[in-house]
C-alpha positions in Angstrom: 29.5 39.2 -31.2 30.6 41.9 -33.8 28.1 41.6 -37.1 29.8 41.9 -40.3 29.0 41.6 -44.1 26.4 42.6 -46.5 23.6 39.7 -47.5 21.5 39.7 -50.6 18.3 38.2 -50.1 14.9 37.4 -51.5 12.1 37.5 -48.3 9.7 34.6 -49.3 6.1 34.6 -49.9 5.6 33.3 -46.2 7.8 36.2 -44.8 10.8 34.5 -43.8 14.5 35.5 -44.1 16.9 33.3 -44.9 20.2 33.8 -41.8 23.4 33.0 -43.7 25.3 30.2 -41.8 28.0 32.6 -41.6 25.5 34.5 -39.2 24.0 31.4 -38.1 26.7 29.3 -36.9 28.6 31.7 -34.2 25.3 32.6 -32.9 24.2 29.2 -32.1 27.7 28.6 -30.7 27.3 32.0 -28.4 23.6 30.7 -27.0 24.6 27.5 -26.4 21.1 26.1 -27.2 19.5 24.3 -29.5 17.0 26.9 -31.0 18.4 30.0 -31.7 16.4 33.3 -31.1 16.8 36.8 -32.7 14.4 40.1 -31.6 13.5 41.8 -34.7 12.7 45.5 -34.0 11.7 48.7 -36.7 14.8 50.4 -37.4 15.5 53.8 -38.8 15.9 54.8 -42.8 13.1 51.6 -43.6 15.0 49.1 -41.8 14.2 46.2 -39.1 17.2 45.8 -36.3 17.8 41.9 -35.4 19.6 41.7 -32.1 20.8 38.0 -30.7 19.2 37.9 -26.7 22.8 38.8 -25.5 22.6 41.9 -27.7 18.8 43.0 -26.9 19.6 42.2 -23.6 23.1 44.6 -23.6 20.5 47.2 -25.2 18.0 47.0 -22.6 20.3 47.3 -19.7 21.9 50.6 -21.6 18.6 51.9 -21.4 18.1 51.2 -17.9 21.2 53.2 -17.0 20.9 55.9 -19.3 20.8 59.5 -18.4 18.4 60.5 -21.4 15.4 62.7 -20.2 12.4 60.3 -19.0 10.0 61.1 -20.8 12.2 61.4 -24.1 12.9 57.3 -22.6 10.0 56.5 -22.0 8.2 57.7 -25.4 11.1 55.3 -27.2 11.2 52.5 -25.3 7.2 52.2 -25.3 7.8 52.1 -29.3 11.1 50.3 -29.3 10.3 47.4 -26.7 5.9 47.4 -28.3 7.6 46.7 -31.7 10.1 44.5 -30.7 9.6 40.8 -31.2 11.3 37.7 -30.4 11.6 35.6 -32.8 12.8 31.7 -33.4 15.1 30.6 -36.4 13.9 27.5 -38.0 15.6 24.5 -38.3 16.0 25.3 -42.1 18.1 28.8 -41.2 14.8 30.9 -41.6 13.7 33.7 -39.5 9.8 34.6 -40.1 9.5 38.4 -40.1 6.4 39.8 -38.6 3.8 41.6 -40.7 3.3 44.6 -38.9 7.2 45.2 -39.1 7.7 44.6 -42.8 4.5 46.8 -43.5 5.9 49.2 -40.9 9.2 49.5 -42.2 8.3 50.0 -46.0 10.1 46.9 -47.0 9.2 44.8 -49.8 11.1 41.1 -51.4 14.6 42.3 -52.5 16.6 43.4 -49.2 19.6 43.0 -48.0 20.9 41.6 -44.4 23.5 43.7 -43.1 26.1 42.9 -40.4 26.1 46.6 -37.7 28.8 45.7 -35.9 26.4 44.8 -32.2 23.2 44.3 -34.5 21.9 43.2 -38.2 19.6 45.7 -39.8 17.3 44.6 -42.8 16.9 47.3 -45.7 15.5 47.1 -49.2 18.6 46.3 -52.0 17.9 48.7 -54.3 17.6 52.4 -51.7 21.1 50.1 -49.8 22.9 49.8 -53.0 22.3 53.8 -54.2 22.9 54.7 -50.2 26.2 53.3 -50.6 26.9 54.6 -54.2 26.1 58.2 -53.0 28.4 57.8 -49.7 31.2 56.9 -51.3 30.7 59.4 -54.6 30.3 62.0 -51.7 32.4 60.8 -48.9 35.5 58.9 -50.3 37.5 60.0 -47.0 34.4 57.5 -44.9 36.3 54.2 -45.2 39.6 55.9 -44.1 42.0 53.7 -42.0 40.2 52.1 -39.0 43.2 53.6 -36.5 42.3 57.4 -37.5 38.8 56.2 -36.1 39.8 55.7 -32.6 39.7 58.0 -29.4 42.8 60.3 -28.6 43.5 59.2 -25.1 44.4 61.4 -22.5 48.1 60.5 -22.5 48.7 61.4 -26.0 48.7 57.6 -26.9 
């Protein structure tokens, strides 16, 4: 599944996340079950990752065949997996976001869900909104056309 769009949100006094249907709806479709599981994770830049199982599962097996240097793998996945937590959507659309993570990652009420293409991350509104404003005051060449993006291949094509 490819995770797309940018979420405003208010984390509530009990910790949970709202998961827009948009989100929602596809992922229940993809699991095929009734109860629909996300692993939450600390990100980088004051973020939390949320992975579907298919995703965290894809991530896991990347690791497993990776040609990074043990020990540098080791020392991140005994962070990466430690943190990581799986975690159950209610029946209300509501993902409850573990303490340790939010205090971890720095964030506070006013974030923002946002769709990573294999992944969601979670980052606070207000440092997202100026990240954005100061990429594309900086960098107005980033968003260029998607098809100057891909690979040259071999053939010239």
């Amino acid at each position: 599944m490819v995770f797309t769009g940018e979420y405003e949100h208010t984390i509530d006094a009990k910790n949970r996340l709202a998961i827009p249907s948009q989100i929602r709806d596809p992922l229940r479709k993809a699991g095929g079950s009734g109860v629909l599981v996300i692993y939450v994770t600390l990100g980088e830049r004051r973020s939390l990752c949320l992975y579907d199982e298919a995703g965290f599962e894809q991530r896991a097996q990347e690791l497993r065949d990776s040609d990074i240097d043990p020990d540098q793998l080791l020392a991140y996945e005994a962070l990466w997996f430690s943190l990581a937590r799986r975690v159950e959507v209610d029946s209300a659309g509501r993902l409850r976001l573990p303490e340790n993570l939010l205090s971890r990652a720095g964030l506070g009420r006013q974030v923002v869900l946002l769709g990573m293409n294999d992944h969601m991350e979670i980052r606070d509104r207000d440092e997202w909104n100026a990240y954005v404003d100061q990429i594309l005051s900086q960098q107005q060449q980033i968003l260029m056309n998607p098809r100057r993006m891909r690979k040259t291949r071999p053939n010239g094509g």
